[in-house]
mmJSON file of the N, C-alpha and C atoms, coordinates in Angstrom:
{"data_MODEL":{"atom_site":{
"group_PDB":["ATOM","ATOM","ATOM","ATOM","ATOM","ATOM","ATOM","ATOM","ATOM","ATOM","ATOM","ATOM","ATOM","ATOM","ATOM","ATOM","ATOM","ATOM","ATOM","ATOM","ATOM","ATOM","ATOM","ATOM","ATOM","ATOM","ATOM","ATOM","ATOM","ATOM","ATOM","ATOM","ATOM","ATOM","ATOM","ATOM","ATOM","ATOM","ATOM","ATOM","ATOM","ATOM","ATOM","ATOM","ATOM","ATOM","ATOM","ATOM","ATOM","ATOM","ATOM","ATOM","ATOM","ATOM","ATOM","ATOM","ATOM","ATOM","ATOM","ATOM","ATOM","ATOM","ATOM","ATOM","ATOM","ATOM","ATOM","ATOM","ATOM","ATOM","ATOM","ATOM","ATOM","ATOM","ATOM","ATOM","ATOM","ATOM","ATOM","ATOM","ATOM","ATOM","ATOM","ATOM","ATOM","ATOM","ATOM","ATOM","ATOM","ATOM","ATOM","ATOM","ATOM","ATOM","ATOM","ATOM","ATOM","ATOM","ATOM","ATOM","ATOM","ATOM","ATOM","ATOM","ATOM","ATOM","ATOM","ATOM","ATOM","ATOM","ATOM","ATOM","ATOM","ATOM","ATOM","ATOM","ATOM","ATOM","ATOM","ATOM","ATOM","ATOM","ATOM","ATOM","ATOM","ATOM","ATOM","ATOM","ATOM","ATOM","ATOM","ATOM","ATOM","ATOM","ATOM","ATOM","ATOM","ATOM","ATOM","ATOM","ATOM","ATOM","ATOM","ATOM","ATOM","ATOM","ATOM","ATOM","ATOM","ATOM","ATOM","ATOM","ATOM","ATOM","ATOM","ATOM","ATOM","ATOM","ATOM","ATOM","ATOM","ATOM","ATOM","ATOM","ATOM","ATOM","ATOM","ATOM","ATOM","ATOM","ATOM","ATOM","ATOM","ATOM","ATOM","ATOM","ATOM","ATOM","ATOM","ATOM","ATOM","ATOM","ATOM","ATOM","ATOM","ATOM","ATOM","ATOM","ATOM","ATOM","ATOM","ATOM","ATOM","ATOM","ATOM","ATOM","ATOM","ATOM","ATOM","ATOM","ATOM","ATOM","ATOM","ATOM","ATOM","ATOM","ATOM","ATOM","ATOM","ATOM","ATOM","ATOM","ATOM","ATOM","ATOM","ATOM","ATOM","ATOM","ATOM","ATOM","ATOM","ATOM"],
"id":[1,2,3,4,5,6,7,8,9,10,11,12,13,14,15,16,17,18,19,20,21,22,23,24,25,26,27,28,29,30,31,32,33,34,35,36,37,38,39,40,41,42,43,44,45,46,47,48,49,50,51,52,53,54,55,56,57,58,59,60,61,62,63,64,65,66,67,68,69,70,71,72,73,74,75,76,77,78,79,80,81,82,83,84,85,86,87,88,89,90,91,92,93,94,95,96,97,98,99,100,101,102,103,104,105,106,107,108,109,110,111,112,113,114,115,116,117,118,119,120,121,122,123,124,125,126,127,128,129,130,131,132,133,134,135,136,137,138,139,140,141,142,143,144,145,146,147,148,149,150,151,152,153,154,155,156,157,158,159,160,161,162,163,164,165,166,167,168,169,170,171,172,173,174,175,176,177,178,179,180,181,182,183,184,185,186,187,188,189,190,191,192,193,194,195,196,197,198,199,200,201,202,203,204,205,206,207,208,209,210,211,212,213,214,215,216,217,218,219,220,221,222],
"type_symbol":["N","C","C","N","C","C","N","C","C","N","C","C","N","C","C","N","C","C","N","C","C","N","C","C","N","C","C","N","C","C","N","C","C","N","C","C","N","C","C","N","C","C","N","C","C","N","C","C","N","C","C","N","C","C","N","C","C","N","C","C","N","C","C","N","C","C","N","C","C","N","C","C","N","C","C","N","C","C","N","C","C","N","C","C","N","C","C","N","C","C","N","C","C","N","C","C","N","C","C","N","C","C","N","C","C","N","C","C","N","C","C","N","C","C","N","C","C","N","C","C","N","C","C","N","C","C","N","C","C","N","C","C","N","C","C","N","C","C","N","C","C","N","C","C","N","C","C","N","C","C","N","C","C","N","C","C","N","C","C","N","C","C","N","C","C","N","C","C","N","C","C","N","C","C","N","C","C","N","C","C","N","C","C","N","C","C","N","C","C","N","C","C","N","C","C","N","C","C","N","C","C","N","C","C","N","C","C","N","C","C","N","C","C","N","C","C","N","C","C","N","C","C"],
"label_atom_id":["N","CA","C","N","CA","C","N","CA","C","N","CA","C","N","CA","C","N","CA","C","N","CA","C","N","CA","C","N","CA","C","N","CA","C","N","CA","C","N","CA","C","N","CA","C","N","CA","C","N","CA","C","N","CA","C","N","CA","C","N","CA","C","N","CA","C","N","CA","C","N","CA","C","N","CA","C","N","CA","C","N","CA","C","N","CA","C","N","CA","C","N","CA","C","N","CA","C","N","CA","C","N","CA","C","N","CA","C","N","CA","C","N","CA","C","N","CA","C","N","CA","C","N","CA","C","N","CA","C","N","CA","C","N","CA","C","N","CA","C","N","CA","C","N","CA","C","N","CA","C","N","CA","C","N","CA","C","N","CA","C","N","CA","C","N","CA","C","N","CA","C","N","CA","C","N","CA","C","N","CA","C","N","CA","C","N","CA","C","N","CA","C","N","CA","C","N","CA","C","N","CA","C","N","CA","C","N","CA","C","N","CA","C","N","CA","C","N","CA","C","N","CA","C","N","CA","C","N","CA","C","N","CA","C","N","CA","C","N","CA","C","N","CA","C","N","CA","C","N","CA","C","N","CA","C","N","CA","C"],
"label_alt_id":[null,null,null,null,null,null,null,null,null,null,null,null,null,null,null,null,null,null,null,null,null,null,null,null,null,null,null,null,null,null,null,null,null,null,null,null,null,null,null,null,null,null,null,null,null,null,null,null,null,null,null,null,null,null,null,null,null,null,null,null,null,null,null,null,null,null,null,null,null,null,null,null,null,null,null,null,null,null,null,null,null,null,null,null,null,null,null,null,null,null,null,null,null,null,null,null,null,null,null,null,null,null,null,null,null,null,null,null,null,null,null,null,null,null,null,null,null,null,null,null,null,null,null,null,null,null,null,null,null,null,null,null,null,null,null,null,null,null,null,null,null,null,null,null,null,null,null,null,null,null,null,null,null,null,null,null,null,null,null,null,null,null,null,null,null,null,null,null,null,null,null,null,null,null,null,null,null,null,null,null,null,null,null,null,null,null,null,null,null,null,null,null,null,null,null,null,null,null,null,null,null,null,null,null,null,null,null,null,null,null,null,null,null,null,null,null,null,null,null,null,null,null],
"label_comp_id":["UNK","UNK","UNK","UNK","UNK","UNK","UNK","UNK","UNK","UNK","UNK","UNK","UNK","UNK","UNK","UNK","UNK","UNK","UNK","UNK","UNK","UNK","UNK","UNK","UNK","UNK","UNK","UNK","UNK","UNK","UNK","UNK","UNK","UNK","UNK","UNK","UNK","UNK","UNK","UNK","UNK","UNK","UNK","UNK","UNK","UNK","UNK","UNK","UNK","UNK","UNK","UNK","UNK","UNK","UNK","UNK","UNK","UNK","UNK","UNK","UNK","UNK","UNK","UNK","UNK","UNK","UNK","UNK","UNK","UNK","UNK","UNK","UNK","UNK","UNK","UNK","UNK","UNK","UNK","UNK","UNK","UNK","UNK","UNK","UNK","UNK","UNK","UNK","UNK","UNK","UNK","UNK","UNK","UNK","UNK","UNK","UNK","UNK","UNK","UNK","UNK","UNK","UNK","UNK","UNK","UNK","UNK","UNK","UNK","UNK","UNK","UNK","UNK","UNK","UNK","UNK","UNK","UNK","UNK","UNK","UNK","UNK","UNK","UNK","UNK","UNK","UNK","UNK","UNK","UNK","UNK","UNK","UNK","UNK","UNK","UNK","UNK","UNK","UNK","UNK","UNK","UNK","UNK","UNK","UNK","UNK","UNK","UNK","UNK","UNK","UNK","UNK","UNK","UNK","UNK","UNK","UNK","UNK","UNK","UNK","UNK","UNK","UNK","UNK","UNK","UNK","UNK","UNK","UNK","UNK","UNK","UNK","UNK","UNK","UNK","UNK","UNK","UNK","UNK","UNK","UNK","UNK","UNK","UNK","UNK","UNK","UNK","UNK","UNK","UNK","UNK","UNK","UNK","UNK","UNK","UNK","UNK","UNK","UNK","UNK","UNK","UNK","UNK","UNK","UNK","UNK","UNK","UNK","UNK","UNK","UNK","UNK","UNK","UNK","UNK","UNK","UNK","UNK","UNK","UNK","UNK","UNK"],
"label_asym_id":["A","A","A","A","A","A","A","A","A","A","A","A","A","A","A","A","A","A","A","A","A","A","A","A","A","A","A","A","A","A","A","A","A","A","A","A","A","A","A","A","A","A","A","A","A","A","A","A","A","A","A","A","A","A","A","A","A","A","A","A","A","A","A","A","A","A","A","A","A","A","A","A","A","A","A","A","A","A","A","A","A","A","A","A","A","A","A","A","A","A","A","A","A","A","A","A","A","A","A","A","A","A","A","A","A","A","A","A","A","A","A","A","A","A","A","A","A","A","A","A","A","A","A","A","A","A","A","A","A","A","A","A","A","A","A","A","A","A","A","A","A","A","A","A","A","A","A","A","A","A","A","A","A","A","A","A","A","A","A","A","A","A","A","A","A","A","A","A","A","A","A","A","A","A","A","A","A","A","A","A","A","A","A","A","A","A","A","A","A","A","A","A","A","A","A","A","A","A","A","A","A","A","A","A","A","A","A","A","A","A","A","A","A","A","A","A","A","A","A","A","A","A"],
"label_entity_id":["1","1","1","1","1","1","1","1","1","1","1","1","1","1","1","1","1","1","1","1","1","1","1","1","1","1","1","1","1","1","1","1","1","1","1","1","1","1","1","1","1","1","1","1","1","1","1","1","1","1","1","1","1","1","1","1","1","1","1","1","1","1","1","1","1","1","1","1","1","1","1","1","1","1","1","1","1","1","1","1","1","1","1","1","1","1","1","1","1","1","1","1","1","1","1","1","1","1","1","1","1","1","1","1","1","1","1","1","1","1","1","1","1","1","1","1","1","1","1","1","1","1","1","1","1","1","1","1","1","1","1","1","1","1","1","1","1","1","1","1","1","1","1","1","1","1","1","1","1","1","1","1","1","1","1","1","1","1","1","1","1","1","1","1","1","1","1","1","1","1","1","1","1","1","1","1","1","1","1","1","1","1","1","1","1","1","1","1","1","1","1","1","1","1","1","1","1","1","1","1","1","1","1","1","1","1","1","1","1","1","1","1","1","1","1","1","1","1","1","1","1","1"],
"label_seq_id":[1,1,1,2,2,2,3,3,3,4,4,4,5,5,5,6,6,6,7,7,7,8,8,8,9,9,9,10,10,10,11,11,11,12,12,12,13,13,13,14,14,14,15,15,15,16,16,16,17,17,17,18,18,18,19,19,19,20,20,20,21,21,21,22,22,22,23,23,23,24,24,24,25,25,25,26,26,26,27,27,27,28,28,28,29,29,29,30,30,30,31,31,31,32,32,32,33,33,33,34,34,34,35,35,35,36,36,36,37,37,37,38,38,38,39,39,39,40,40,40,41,41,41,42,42,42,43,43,43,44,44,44,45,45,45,46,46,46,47,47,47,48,48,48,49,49,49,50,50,50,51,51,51,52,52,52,53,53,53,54,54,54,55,55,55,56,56,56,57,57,57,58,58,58,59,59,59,60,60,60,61,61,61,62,62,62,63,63,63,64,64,64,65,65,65,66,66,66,67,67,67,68,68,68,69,69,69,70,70,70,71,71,71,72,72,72,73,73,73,74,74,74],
"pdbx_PDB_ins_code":[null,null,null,null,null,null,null,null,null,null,null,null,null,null,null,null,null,null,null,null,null,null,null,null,null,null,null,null,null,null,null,null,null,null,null,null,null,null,null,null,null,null,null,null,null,null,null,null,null,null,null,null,null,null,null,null,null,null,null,null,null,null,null,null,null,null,null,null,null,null,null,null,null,null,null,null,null,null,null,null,null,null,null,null,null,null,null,null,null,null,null,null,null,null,null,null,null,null,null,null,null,null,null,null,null,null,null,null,null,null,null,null,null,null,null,null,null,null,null,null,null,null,null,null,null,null,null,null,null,null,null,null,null,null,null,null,null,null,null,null,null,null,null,null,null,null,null,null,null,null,null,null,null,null,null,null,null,null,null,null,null,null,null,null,null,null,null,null,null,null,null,null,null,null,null,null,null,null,null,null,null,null,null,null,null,null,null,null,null,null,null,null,null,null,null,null,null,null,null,null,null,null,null,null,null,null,null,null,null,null,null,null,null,null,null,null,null,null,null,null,null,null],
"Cartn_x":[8.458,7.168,7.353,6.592,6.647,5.363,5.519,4.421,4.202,2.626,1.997,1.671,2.111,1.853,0.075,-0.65,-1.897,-3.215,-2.743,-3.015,-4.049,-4.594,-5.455,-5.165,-4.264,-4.06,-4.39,-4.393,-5.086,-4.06,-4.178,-3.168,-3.764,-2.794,-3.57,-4.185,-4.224,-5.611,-6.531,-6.687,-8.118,-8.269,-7.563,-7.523,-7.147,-7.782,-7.463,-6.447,-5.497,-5.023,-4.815,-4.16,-4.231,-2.258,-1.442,0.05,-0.272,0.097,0.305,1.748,2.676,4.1,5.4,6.332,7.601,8.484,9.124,9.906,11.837,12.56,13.673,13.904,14.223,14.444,15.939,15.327,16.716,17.84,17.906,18.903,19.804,18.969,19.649,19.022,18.789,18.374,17.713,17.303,16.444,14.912,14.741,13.552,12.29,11.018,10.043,8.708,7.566,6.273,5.647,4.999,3.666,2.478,1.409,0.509,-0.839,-2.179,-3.318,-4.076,-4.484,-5.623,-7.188,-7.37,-8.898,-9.942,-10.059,-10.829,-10.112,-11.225,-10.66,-10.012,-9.055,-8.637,-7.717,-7.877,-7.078,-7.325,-8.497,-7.926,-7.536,-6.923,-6.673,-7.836,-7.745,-8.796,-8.539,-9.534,-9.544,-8.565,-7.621,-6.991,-5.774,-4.871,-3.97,-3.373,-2.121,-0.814,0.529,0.752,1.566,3.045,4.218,5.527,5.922,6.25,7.072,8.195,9.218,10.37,9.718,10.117,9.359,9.858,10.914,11.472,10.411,10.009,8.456,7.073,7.114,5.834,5.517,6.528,5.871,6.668,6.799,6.759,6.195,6.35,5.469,4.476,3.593,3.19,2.377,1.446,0.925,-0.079,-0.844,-2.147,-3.229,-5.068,-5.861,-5.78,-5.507,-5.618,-4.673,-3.847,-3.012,-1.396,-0.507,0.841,1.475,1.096,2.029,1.579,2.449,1.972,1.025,0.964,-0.074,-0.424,-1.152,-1.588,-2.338,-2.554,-2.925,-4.695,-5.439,-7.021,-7.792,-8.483,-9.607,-10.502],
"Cartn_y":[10.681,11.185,12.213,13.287,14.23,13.792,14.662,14.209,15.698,15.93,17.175,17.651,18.755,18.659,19.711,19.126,19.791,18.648,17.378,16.791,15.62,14.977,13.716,12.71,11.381,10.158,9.079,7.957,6.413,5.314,5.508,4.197,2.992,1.868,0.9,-0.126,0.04,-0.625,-0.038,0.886,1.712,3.176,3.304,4.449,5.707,6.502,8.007,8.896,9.681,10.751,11.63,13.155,14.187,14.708,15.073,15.223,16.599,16.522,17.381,18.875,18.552,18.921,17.845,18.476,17.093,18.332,17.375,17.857,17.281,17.785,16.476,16.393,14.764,14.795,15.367,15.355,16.519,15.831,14.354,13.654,13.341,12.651,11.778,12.614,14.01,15.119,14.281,13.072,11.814,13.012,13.372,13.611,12.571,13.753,12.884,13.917,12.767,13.85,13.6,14.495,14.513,14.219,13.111,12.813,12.874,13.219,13.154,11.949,10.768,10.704,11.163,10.67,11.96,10.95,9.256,8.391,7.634,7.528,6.292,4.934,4.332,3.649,2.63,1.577,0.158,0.544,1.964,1.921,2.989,3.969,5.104,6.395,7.265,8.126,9.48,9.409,10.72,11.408,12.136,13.685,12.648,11.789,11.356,11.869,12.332,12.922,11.245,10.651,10.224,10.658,10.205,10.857,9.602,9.423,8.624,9.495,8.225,8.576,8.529,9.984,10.062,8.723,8.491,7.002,6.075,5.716,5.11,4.999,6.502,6.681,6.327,6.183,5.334,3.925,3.274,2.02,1.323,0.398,-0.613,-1.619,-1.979,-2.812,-3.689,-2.871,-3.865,-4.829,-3.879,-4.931,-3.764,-4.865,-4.03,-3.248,-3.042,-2.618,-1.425,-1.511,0.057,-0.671,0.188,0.161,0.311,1.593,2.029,1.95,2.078,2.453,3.643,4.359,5.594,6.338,6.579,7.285,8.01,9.147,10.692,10.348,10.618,10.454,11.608,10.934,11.667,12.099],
"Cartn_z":[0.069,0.489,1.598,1.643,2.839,3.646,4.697,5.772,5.712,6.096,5.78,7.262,8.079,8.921,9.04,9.859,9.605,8.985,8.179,7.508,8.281,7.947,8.968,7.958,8.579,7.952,8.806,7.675,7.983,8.557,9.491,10.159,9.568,9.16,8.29,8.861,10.318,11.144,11.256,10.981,10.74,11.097,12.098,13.016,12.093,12.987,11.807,13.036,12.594,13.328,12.502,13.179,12.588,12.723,12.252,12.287,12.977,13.953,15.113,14.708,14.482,13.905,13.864,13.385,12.928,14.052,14.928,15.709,15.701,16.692,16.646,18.301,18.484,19.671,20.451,21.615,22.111,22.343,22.745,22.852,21.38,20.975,19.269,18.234,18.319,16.994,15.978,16.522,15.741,14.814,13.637,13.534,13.801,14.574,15.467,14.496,14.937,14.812,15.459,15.841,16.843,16.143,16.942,16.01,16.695,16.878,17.651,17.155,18.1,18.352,17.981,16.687,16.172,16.464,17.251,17.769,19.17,19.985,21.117,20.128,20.881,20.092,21.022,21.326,22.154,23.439,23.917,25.608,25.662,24.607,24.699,24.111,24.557,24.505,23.44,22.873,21.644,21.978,21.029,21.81,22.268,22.28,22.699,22.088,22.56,21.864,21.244,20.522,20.111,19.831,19.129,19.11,18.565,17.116,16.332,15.757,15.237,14.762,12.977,12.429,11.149,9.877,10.34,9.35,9.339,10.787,10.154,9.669,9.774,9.333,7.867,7.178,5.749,5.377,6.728,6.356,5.464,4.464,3.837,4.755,4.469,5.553,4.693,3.659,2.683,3.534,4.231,5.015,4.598,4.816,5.144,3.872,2.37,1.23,1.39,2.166,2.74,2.328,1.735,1.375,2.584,2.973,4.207,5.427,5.991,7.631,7.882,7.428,7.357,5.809,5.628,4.49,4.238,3.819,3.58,3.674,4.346,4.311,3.538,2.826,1.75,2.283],
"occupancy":[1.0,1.0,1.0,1.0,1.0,1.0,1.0,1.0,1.0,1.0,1.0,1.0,1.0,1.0,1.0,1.0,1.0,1.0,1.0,1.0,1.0,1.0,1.0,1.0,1.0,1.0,1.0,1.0,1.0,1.0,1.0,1.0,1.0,1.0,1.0,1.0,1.0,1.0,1.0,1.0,1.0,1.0,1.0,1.0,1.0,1.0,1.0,1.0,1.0,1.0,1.0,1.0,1.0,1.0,1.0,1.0,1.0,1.0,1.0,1.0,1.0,1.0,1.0,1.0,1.0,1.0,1.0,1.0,1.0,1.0,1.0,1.0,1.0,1.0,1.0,1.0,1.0,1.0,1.0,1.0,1.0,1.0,1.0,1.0,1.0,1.0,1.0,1.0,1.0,1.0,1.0,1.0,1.0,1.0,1.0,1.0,1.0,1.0,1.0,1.0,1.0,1.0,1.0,1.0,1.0,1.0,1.0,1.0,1.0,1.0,1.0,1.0,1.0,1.0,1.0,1.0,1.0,1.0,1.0,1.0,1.0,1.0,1.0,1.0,1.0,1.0,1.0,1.0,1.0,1.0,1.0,1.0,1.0,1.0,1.0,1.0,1.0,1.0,1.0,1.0,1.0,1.0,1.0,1.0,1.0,1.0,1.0,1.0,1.0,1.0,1.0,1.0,1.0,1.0,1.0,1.0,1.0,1.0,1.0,1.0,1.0,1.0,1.0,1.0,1.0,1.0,1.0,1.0,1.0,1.0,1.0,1.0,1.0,1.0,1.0,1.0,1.0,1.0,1.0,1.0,1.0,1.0,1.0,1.0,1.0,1.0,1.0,1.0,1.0,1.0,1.0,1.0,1.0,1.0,1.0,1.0,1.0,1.0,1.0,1.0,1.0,1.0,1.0,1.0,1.0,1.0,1.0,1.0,1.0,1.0,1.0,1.0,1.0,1.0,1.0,1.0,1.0,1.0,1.0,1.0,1.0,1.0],
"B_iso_or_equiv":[0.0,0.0,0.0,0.0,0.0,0.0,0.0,0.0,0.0,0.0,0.0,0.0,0.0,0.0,0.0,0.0,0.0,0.0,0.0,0.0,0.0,0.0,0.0,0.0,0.0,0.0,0.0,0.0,0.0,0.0,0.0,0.0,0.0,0.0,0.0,0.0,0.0,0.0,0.0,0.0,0.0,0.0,0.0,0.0,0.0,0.0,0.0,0.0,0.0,0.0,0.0,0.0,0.0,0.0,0.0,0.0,0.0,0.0,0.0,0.0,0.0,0.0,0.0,0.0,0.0,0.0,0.0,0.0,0.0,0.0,0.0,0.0,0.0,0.0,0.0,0.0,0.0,0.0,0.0,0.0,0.0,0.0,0.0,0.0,0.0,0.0,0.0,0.0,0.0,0.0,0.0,0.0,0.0,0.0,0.0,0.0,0.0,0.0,0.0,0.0,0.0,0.0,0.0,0.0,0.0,0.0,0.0,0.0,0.0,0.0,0.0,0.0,0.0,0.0,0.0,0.0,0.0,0.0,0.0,0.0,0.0,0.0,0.0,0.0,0.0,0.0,0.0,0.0,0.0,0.0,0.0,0.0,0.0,0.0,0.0,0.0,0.0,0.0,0.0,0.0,0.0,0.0,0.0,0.0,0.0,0.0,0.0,0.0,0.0,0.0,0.0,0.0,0.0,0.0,0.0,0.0,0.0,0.0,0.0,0.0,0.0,0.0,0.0,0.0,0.0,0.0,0.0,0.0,0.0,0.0,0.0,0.0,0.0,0.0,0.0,0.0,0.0,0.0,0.0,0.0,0.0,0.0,0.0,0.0,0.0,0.0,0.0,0.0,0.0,0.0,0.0,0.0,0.0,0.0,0.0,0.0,0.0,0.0,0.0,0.0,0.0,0.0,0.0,0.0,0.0,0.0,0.0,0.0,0.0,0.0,0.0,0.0,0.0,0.0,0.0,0.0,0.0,0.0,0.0,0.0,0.0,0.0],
"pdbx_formal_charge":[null,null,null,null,null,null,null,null,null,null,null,null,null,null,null,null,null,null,null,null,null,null,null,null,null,null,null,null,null,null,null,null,null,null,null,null,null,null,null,null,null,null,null,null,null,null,null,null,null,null,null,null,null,null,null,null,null,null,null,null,null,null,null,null,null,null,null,null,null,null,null,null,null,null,null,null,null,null,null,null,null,null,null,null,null,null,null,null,null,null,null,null,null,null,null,null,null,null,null,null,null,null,null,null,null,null,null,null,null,null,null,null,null,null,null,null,null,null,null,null,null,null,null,null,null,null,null,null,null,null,null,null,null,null,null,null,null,null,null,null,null,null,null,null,null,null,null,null,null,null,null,null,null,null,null,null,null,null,null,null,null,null,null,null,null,null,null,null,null,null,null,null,null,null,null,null,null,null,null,null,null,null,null,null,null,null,null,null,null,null,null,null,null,null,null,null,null,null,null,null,null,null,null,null,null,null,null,null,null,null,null,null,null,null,null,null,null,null,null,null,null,null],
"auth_seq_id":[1,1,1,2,2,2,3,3,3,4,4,4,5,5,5,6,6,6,7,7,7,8,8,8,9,9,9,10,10,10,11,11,11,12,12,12,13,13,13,14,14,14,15,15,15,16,16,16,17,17,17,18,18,18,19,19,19,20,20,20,21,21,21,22,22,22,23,23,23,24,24,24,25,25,25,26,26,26,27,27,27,28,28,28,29,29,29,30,30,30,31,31,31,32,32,32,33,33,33,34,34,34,35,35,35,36,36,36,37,37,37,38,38,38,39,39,39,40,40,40,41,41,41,42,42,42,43,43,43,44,44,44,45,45,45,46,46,46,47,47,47,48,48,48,49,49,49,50,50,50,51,51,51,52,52,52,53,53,53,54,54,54,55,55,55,56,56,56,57,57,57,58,58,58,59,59,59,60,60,60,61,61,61,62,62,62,63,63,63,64,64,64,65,65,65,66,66,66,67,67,67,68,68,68,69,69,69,70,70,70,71,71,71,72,72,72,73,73,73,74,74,74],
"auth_comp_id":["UNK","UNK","UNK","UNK","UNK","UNK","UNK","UNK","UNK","UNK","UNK","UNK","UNK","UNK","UNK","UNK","UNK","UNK","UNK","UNK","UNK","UNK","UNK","UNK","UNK","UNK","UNK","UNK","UNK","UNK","UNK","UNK","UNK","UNK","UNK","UNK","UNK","UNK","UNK","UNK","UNK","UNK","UNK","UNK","UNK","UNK","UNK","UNK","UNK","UNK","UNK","UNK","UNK","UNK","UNK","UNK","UNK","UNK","UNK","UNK","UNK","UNK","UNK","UNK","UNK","UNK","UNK","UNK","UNK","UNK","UNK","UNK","UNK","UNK","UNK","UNK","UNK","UNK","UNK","UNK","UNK","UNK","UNK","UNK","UNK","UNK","UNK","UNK","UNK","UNK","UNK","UNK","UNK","UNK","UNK","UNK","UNK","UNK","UNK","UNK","UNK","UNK","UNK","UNK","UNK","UNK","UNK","UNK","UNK","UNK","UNK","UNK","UNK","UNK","UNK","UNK","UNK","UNK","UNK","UNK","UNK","UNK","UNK","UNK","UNK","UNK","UNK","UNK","UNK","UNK","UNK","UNK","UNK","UNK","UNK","UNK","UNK","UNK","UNK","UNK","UNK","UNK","UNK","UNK","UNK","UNK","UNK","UNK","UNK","UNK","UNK","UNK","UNK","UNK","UNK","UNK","UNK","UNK","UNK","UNK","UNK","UNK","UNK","UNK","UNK","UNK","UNK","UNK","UNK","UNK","UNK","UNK","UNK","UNK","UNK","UNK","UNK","UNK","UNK","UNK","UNK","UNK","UNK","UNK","UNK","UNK","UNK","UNK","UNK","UNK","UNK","UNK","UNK","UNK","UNK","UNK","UNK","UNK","UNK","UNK","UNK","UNK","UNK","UNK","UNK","UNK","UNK","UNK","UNK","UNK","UNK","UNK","UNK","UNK","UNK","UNK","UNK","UNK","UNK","UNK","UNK","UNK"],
"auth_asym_id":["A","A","A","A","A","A","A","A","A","A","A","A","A","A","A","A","A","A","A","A","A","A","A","A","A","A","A","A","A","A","A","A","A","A","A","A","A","A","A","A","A","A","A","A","A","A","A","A","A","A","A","A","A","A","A","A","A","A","A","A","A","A","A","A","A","A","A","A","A","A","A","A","A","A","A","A","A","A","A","A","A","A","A","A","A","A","A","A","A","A","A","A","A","A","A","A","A","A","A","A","A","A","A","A","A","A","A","A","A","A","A","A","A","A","A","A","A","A","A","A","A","A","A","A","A","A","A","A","A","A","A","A","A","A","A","A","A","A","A","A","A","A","A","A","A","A","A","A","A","A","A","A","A","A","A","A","A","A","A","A","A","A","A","A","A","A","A","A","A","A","A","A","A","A","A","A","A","A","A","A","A","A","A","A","A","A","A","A","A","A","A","A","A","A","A","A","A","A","A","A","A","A","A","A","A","A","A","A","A","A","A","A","A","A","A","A","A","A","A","A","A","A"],
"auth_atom_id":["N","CA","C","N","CA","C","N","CA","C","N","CA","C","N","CA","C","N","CA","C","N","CA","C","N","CA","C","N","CA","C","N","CA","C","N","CA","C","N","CA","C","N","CA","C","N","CA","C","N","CA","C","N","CA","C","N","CA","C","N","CA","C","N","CA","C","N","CA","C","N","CA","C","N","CA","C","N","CA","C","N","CA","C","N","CA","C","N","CA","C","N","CA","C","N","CA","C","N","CA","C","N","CA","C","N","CA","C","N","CA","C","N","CA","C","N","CA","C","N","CA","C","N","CA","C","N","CA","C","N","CA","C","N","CA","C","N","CA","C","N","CA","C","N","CA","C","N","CA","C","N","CA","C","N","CA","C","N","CA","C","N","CA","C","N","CA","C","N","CA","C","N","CA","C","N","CA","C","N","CA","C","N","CA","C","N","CA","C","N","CA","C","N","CA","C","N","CA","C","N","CA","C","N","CA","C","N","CA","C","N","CA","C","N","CA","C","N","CA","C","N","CA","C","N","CA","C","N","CA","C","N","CA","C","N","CA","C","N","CA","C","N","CA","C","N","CA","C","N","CA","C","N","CA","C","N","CA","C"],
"pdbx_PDB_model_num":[1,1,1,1,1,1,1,1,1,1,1,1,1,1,1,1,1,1,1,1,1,1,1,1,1,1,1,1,1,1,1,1,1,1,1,1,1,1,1,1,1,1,1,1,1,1,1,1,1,1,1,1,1,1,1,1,1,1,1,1,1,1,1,1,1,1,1,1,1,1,1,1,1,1,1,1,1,1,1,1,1,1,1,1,1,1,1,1,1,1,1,1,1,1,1,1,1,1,1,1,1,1,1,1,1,1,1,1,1,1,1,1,1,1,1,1,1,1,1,1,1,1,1,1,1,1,1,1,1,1,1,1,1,1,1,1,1,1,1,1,1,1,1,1,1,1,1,1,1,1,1,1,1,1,1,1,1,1,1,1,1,1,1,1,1,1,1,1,1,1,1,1,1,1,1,1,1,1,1,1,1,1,1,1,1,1,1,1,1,1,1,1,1,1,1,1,1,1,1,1,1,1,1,1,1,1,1,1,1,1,1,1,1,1,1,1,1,1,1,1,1,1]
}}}
């Protein structure tokens, strides 16, 4: 699966964000993406900047009618 950068996906607790860009980190050239915040969400406020390691962004997780850890929003 690719990750679309530009794209708005469904975290499978509910939350929506938007893929910010896929970066790599400067230490471990680990590929990362940047992800926004498109709702307040646990305490954190709209517009939060996030930074995952892209290996998980399509975890299985299989909760909440959702396969993955995130998935492409309609």
């Amino acid at each position: 699966m690719n990750i679309e950068v530009g794209k708005i996906y469904k975290h499978y607790k509910g939350k929506l964000i938007k893929v910010i860009c896929i970066g790599l980190n400067s230490d471990t050239k680990e590929e990362m993406i940047a992800i926004e915040e498109l709702e307040e969400s646990q305490g954190y406020p709209k517009g939060q900047i996030w930074f995952r390691n892209t290996k998980d962004f399509f975890d299985e997780v299989n909760s909440n009618g959702q396969k993955y850890r995130f998935e492409i929003y309609n």
